[in-house]
C-alpha positions in Angstrom: 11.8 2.9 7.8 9.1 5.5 7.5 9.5 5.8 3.6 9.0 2.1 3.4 4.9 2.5 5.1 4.1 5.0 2.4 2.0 3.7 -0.6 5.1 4.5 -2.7 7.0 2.6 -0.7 5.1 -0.3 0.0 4.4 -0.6 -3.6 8.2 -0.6 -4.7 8.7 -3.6 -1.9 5.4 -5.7 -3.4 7.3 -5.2 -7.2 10.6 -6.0 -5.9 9.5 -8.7 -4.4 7.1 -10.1 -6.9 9.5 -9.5 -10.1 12.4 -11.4 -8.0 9.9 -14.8 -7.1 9.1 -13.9 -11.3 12.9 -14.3 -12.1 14.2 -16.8 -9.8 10.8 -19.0 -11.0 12.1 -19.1 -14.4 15.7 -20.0 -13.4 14.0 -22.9 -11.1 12.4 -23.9 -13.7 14.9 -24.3 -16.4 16.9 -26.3 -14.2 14.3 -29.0 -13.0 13.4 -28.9 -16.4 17.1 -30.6 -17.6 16.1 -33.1 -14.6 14.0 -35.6 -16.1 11.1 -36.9 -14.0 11.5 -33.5 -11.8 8.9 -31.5 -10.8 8.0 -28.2 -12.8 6.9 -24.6 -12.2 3.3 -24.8 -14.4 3.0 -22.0 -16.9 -0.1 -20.6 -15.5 1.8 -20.2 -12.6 4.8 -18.5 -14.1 1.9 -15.9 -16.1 0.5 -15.3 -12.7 3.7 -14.0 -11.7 3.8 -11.6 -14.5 0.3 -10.7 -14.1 0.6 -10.5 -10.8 3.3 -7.4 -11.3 6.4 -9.6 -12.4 6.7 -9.6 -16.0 9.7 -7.1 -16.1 11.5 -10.1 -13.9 9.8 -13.2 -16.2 10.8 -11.6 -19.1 14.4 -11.1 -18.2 14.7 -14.4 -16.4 13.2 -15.7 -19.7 15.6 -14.6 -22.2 19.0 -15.0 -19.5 17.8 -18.4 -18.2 17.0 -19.2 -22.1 14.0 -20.8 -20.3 10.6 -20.9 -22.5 11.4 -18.7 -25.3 10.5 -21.3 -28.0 7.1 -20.5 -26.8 5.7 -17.9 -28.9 2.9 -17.2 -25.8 5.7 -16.4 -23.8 8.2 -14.8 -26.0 5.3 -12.2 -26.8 3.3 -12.4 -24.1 5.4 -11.7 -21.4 7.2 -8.4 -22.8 3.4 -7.6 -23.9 2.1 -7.7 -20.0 5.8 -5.2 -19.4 4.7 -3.2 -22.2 0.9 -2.9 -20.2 2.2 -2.6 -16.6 4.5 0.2 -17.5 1.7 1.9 -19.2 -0.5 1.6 -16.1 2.2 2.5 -13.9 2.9 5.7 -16.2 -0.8 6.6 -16.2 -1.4 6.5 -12.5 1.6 8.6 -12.5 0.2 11.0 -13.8 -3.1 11.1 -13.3 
């Protein structure tokens, strides 16, 4: 339990956490979006999420849910936040 209060570890639970909602909003998605008249996940909303720390979980929630990739602003953009998020992350590593 103490690892979990560290900044390490509170970091790895906001990730987890955030990449998961990231996943499981592009699975939602995808399947109110075969449900005519249903209400959808707005893409703003779904970049948020990846902005937010989730694009490693949009991006593979994208391509296994088949959800959104005919969008060229998601089938670059998302991998291209990943790309920038692991670069951060690698740089305050080791910094």
């Amino acid at each position: 339990m103490e690892l979990l209060l560290t900044p390490c570890g509170l970091l790895t639970v906001y990730l987890t956490a955030v990449n998961l909602a990231a996943f499981f909003a592009m699975g939602w998605d995808k399947r109110r979006a075969k449900q005519p008249g249903r209400r959808r996940i707005p893409e703003k909303r779904l970049f948020l999420l990846a902005l937010l720390g989730g694009a490693l979980g949009g991006t593979a929630g994208m391509f296994l849910f088949h959800h959104k990739t005919r969008h060229w602003y998601f089938r670059w953009g998302f991998p291209v936040i990943l790309v920038l998020e692991a670069a951060l992350g690698l740089w305050l590593e080791w910094r």
